[in-house]
C-alpha positions as CSV (number, residue, x, y, z in Angstrom):
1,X,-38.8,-11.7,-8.0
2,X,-35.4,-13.4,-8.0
3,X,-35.7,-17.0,-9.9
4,X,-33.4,-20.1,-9.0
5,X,-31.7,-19.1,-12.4
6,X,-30.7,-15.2,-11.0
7,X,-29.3,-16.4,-7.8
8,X,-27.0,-18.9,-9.1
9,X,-25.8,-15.8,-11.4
10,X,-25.0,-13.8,-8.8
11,X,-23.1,-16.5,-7.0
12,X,-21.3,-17.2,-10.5
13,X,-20.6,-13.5,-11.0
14,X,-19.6,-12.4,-7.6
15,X,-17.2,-15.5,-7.7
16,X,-15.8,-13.8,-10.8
17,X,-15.4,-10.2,-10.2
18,X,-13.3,-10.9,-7.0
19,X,-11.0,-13.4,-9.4
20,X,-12.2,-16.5,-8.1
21,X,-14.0,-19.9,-8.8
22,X,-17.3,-20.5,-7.0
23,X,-15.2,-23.6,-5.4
24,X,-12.6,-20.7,-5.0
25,X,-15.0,-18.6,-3.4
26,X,-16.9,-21.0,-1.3
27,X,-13.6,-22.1,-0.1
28,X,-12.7,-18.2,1.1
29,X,-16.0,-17.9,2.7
30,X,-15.5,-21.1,5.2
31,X,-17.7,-23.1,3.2
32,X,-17.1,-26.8,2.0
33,X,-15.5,-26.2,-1.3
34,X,-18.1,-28.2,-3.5
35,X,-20.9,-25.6,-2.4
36,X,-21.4,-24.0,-5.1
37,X,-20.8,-27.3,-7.8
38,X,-22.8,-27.2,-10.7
39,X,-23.8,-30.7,-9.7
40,X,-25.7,-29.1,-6.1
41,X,-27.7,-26.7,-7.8
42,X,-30.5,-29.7,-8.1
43,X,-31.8,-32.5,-6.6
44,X,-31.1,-35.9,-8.2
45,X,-35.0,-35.7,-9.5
46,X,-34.1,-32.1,-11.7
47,X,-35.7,-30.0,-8.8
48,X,-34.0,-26.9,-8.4
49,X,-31.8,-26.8,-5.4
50,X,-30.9,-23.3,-4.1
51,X,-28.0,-21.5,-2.2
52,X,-29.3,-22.1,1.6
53,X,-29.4,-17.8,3.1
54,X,-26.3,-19.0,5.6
55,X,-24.5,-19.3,2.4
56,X,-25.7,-16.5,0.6
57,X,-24.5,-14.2,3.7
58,X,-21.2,-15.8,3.9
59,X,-20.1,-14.9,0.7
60,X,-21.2,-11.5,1.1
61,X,-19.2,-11.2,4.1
62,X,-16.4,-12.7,2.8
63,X,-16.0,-10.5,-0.5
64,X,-17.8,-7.5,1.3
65,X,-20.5,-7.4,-1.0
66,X,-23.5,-5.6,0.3
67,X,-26.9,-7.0,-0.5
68,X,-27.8,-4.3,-3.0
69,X,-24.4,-5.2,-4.8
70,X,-25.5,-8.7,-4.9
71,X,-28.8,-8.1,-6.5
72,X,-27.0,-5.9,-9.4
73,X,-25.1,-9.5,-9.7
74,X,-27.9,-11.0,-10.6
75,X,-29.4,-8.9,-13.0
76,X,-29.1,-10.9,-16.7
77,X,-29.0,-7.1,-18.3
78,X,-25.9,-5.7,-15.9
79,X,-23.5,-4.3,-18.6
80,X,-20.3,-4.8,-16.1
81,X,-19.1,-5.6,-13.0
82,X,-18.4,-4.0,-9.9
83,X,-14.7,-4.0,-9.5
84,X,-13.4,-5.1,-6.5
85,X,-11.7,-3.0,-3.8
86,X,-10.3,-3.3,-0.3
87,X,-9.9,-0.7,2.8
88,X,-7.1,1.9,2.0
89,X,-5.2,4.0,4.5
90,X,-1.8,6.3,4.0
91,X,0.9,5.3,6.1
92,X,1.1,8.4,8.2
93,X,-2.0,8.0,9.2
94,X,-2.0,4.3,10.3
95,X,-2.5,3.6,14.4
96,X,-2.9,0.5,16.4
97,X,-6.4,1.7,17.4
98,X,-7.9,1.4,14.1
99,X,-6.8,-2.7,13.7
100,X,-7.6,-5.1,16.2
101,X,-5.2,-7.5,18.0
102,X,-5.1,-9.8,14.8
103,X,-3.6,-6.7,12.6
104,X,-7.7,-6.6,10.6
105,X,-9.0,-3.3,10.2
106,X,-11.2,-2.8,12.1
107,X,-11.9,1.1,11.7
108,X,-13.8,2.6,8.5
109,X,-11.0,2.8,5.9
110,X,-12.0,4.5,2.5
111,X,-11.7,1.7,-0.2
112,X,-9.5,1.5,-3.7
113,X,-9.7,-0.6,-6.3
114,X,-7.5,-3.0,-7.3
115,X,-8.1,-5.2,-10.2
116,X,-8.8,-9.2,-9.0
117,X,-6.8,-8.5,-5.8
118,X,-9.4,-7.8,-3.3
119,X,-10.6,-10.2,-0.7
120,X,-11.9,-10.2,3.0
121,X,-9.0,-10.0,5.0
122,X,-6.8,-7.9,2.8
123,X,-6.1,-4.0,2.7
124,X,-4.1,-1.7,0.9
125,X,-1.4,1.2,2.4
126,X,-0.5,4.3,0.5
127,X,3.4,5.3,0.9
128,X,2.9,8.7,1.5
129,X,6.7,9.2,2.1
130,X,9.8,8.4,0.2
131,X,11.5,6.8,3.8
132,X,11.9,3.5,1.8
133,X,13.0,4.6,-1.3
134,X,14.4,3.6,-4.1
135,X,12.6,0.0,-3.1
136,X,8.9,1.6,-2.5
137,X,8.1,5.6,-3.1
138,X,6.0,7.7,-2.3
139,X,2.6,7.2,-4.0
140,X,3.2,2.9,-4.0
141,X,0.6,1.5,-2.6
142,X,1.0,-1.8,-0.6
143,X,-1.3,-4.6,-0.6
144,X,-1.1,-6.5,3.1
145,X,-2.4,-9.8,4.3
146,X,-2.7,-10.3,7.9
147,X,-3.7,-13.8,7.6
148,X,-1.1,-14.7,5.4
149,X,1.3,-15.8,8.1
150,X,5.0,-14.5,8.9
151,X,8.0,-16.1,7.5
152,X,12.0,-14.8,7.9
153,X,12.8,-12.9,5.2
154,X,9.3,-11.4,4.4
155,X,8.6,-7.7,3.9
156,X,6.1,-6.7,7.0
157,X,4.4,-4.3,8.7
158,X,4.8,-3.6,12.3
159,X,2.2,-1.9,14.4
160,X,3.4,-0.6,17.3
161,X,1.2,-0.3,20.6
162,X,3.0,3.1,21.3
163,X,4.4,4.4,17.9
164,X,4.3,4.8,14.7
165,X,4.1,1.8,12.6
166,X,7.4,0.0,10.6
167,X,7.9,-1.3,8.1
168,X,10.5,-3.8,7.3
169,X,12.1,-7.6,6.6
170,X,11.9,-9.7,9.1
171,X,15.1,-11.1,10.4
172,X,14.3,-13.3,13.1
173,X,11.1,-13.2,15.8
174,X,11.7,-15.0,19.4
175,X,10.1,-14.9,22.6
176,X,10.8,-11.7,23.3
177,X,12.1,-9.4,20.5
178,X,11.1,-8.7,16.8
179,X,14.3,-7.9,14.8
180,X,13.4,-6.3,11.2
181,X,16.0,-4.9,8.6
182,X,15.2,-1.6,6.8
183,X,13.6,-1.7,3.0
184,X,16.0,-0.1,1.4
185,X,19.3,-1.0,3.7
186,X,18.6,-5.1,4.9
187,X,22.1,-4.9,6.5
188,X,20.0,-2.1,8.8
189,X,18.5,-4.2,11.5
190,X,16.2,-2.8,14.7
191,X,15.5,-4.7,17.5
192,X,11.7,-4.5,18.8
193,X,10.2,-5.8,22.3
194,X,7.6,-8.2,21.5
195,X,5.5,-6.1,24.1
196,X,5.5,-3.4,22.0
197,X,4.2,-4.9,18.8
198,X,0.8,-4.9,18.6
199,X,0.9,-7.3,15.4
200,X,3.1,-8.7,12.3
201,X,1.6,-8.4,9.0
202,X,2.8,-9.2,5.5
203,X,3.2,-7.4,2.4
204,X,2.2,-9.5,-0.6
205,X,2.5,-7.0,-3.4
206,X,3.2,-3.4,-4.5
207,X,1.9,-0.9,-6.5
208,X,4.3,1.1,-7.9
């Protein structure tokens, strides 16, 4: 039987293997920051207060953490942690079909880890050409973060309704054209419809 004590470790713990704070990770989940305070696990009288179950499957969304993988959490004897990982998928093999409109994967991706770089809304893409080198190779692996929002001058990707996906700088983005310049040659621009791009992501690190 889990005790007031073991949920409130698995809260602390699953905060910590994804790299976060339990403010941190309350604040991921779409929760009021001070949700998981030390100061809320009780009432003023010293009764224990626990996590409400709306909570509980919030964060396990957010960090998708299955319930099992929560439980192991809470066990006082665990010897380590679950690393953290996020959806994976070679470049090649990338198609509009398996994200939905917002660039979020939305297909079952195999998963990688990556140290204290997981979270819900990123996933990682494996180079699996040497088209950008000598910036990224083949083998690099690229972290992406489609909620990270789009700014001139970031590294992207580009899906394409109808093609293969791009990767690139982005230059400038109007009404009705997406301009990016190449990885390796910035001075290299291409001009995109805005009808054809399904969605603008952004590359927040590389693994090289």
């Amino acid at each position: 039987m889990l005790s007031h004590a073991d949920v409130w470790r698995g809260v602390d713990r699953l905060a910590e293997v994804n790299g976060l704070t339990p403010s941190g990770l309350a604040r991921r989940s779409g929760l009021d920051p001070t949700t998981f305070n030390k100061s809320k696990r009780a009432t003023r009288d010293g009764r224990p207060r626990w996590p409400s179950t709306e909570s509980l499957a919030k964060i396990l969304e957010a960090t998708h953490t299955s319930f099992g993988e929560f439980v192991a959490l809470v066990d006082p004897g665990a010897a380590t942690l679950p690393r953290p990982t996020v959806p994976y998928v070679p470049l090649s093999r990338m198609a509009a079909s398996q994200f939905d409109p917002a660039g979020f994967p939305a297909a079952t991706f195999e998963r990688i880890e990556l140290a204290n770089l997981a979270g819900p809304h990123l996933y990682a893409i494996e180079l699996d050409t040497d088209a950008f080198a000598p910036v990224y190779r083949q083998g690099d692996t690229l972290l992406v973060a489609p909620d990270a929002g789009v700014r001139r001058g970031d590294r992207v990707v580009a899906m394409l309704t109808r093609a293969a996906p791009r990767l690139g700088t982005l230059v400038r983005k109007t009404a009705e054209h997406v301009t990016l310049g190449g990885i390796a040659k910035p001075e290299v621009t291409e001009e995109l419809r805005l009808g054809d791009v399904a969605w603008l992501a952004r590359i927040v690190w590389a693994a090289q």
